[in-house]
C-alpha positions as CSV (number, residue, x, y, z in Angstrom):
1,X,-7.9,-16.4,46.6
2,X,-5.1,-14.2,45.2
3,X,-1.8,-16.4,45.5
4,X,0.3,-13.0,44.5
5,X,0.2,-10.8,47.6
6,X,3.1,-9.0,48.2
7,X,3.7,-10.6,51.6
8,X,2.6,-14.5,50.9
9,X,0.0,-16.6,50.8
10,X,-2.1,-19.1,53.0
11,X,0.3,-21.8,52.0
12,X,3.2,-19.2,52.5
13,X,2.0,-17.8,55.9
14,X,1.3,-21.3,57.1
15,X,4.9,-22.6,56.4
16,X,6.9,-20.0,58.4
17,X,4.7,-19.6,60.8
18,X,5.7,-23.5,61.6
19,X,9.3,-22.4,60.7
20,X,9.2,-19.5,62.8
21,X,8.0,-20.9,66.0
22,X,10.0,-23.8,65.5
23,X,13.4,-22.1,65.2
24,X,12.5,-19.6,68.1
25,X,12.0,-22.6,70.6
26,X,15.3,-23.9,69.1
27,X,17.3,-21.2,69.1
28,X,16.4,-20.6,72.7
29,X,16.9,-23.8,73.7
30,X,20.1,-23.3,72.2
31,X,20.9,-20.0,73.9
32,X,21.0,-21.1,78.0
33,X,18.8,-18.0,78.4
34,X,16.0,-19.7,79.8
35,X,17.2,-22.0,82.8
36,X,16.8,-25.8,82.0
37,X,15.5,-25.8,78.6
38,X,18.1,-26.7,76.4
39,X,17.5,-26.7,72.2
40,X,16.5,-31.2,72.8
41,X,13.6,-29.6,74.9
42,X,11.8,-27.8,71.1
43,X,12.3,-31.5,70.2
44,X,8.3,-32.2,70.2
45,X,7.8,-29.3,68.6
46,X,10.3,-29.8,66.1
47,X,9.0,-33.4,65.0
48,X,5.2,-32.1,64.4
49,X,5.3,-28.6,64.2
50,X,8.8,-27.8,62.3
51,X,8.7,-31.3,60.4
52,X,5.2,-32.8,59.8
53,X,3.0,-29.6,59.2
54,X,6.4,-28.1,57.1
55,X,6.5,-31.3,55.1
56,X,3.1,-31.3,54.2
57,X,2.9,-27.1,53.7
58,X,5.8,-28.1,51.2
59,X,3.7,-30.7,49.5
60,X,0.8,-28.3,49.4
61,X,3.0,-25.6,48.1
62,X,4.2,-28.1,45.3
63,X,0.9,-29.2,43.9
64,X,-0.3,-25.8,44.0
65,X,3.0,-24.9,41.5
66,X,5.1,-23.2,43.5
67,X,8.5,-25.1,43.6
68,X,10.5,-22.7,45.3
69,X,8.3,-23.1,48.5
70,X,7.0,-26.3,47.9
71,X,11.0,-27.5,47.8
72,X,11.9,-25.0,50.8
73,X,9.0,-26.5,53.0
74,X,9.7,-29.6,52.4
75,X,13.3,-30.1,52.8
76,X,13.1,-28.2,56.2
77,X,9.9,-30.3,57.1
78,X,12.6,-33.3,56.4
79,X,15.3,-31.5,58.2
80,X,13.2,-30.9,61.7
81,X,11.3,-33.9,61.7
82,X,14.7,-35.6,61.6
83,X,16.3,-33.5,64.6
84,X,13.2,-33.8,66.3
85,X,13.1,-37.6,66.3
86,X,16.9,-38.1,66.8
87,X,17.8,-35.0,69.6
88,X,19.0,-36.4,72.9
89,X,19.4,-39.9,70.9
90,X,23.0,-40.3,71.9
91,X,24.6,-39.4,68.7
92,X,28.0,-38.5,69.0
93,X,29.0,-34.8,69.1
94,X,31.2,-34.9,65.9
95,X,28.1,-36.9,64.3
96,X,25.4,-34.2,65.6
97,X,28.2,-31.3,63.5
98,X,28.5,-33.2,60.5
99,X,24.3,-33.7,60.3
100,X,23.7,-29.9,61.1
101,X,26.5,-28.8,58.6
102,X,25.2,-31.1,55.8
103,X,21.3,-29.3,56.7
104,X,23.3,-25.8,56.7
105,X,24.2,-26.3,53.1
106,X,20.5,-26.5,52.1
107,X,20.0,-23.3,54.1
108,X,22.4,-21.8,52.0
109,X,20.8,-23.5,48.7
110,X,17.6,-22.0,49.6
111,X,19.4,-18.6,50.6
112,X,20.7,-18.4,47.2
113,X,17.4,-19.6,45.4
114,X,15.4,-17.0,47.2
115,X,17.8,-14.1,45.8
116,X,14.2,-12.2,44.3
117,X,11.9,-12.9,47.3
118,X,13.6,-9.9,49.6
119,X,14.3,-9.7,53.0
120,X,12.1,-12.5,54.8
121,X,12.5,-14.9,52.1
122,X,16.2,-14.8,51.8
123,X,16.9,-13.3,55.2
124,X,15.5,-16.4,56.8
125,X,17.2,-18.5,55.0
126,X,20.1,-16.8,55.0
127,X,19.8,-16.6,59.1
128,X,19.3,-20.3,59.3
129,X,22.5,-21.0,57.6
130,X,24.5,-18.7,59.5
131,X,23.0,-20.5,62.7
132,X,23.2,-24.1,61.3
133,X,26.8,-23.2,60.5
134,X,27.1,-22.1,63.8
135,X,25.8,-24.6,65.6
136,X,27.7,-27.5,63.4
137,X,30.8,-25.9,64.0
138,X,30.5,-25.5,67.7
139,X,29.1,-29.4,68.2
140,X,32.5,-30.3,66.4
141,X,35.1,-28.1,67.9
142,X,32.7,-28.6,70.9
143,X,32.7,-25.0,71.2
144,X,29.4,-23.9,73.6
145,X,30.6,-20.4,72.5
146,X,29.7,-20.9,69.2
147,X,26.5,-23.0,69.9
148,X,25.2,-20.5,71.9
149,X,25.6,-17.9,68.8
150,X,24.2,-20.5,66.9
151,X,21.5,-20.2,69.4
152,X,20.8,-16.6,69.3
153,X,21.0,-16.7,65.2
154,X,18.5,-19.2,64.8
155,X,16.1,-17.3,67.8
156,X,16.7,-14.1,65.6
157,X,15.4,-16.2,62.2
158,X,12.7,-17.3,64.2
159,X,11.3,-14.1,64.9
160,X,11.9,-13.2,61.2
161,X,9.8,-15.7,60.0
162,X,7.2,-15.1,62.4
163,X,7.1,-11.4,61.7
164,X,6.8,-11.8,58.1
165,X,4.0,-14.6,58.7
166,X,2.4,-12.4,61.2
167,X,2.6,-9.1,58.6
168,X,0.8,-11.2,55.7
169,X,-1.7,-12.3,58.1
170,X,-1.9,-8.7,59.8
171,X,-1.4,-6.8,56.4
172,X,1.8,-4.7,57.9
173,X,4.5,-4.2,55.9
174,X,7.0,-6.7,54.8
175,X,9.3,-4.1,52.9
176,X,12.0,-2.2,54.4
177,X,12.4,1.4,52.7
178,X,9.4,0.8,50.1
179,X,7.2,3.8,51.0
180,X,10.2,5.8,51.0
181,X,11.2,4.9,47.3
182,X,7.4,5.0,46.2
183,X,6.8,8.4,47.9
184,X,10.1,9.7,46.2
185,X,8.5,8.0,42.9
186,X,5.4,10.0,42.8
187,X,7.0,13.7,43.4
């Protein structure tokens, strides 16, 4: 199997399709678009989609020598399975922003580590730390505006993810502007 196409491989694909759906049925939870489903409801998905099958994707993606990945996958897998388990817990709304701001500065460690892997690597990322941000700020000012934007940023990731899963499985294109730059290239 050829581990170096442009879009990702199995391990790849795997891992944000888990992240993908997972942060789409948070970030709609989040959102109050959908009437009673709040983001607790993605809980169960969360705990064994977002965090067991990312944890193990991330240990997969570690013995097979990829550490970016391998570190991405798991810290997130770490990350969900622990929302998952503790959402609608009872934690304290100051204690819920200080857990998703601490989780929003490994989004933004990833964001920065991905800085080569273009738009679905780091855009992801990048997304998930906007929302995390977000979302953390809004639980401590106990702000619903800004959870709701949290909401909407995470959905948006989601879908991100999932597309850029979706095009490696698919073969569509993962690259914004490439054909334009090759086709100027060859004339």
């Amino acid at each position: 199997m050829d581990n170096e196409v442009a879009a990702g491989n199995t391990t790849s694909t795997l891992g944000h399709l888990a992240l993908g759906l997972t942060l789409l049925a948070f970030g709609l939870g989040g959102t109050g678009v959908i009437d009673n489903v709040a983001a607790a409801d993605a809980a169960g998905l969360a705990t064994w989609v977002g965090g067991v099958t990312l944890f193990l994707v991330g240990l997969l993606a570690l013995r097979a020598g990829d550490k970016g990945e391998g570190t991405a996958f798991a810290a997130l897998g770490a990350f969900w399975f622990t929302w998952g388990t503790a959402a609608g817990g009872g934690a304290s709304a100051d204690a819920v922003g200080v857990f998703l701001l601490l989780w929003a500065l490994l989004a933004l460690t990833l964001t920065l580590a991905a800085s080569g892997s273009g738009l679905f690597g780091q855009g992801v990322y990048g997304l998930l730390f906007v929302a995390l941000l977000l979302l953390g700020i809004g639980a401590l000012a106990d702000n619903g505006g800004l959870a709701k934007a949290g909401g909407w940023v995470a959905a948006v990731a989601g879908l991100v993810a999932w597309y850029g899963a979706t095009a490696a499985v698919a073969g569509w294109p993962t690259a914004l502007g490439r054909a334009n730059r090759s086709a100027a290239a060859a004339s």
